[in-house]
C-alpha positions in Angstrom: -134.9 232.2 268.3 -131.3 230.7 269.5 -130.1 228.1 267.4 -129.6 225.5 269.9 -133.5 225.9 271.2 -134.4 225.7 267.7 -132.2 222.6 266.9 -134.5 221.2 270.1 -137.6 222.3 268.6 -136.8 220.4 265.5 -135.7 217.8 266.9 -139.1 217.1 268.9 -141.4 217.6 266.7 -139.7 214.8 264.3 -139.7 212.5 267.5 -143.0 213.4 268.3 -144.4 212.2 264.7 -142.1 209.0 265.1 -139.5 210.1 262.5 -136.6 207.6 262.7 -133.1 207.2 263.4 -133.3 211.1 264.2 -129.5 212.8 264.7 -128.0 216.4 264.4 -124.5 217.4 263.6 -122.4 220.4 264.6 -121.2 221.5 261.9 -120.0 224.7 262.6 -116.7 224.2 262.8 -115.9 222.6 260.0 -118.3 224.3 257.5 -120.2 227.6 256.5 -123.3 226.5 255.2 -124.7 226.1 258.5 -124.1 225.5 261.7 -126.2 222.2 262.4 -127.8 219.5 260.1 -130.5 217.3 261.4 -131.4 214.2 259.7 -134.5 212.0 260.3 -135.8 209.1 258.4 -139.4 208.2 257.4 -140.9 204.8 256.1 -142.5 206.3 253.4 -143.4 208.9 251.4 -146.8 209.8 252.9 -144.4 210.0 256.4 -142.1 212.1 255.1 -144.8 214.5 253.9 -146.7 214.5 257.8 -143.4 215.5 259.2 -142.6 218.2 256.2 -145.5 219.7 257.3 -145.0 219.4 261.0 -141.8 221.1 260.5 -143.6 223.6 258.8 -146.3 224.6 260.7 -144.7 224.8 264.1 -141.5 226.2 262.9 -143.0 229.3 261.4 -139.7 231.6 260.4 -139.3 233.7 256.9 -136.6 233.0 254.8 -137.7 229.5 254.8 -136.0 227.9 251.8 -137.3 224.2 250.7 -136.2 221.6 248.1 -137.5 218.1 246.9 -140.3 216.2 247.4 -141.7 213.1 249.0 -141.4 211.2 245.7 -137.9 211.8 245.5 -137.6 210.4 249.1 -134.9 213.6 250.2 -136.8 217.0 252.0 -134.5 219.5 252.6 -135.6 222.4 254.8 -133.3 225.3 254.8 -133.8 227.6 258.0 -130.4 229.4 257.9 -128.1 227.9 260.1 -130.0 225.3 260.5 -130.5 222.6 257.9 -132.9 219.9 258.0 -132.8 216.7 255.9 -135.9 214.4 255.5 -135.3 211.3 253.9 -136.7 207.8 253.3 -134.5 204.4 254.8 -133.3 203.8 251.3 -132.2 207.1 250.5 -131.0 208.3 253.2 -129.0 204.8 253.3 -127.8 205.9 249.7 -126.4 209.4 250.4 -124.5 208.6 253.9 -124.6 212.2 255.1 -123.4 210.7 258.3 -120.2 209.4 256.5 -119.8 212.7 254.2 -119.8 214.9 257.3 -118.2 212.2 260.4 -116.0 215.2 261.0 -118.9 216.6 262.6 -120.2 216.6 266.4 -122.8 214.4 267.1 -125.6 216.3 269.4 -128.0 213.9 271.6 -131.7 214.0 270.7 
């Protein structure tokens, strides 16, 4: 699957289970860990688990590398160039990935 139609994919299936404040950054030009990171916020943990799993079921690819858990309020799911961050308001408001990467291209949801 393209990256860009899989950055889409992503990207609707958080707004379709009402993740928040939902972005993506190019970061392909300014990094190699990926080439995009999307970011979505959930009110809570039980939220952030429903769209873990949403991810997860309808973005079936191997190589599928995960990290955290709803408790810690920070999902990371690792699909290659793409790199999706899960977070709660308050942690998510604590790390600032926006700020760490504002070198990067914003991409309309």
């Amino acid at each position: 699957m393209e990256n860009t139609t899989l950055l889409q994919k992503i990207m609707n299936i958080l707004e379709e289970k009402k993740a928040g404040d939902i972005i993506a950054l190019d970061i392909s030009e300014i990094s190699t860990l990926a080439d995009y990171f999307i970011l979505a916020s959930a009110d809570n943990a039980r939220q952030l688990d429903a769209l873990e799993d949403a991810v997860e079921d309808q973005v079936q690819l191997d190589g599928l590398h995960k990290e955290g858990e709803s408790s810690s309020g920070w999902i990371l799911m690792d699909y290659r160039d793409i790199v999706v961050h899960l977070f709660t308001k308050e942690q998510r408001e604590y790390y600032d990935l926006e700020k760490i990467w504002s070198d990067a291209k914003k991409i309309p949801v």
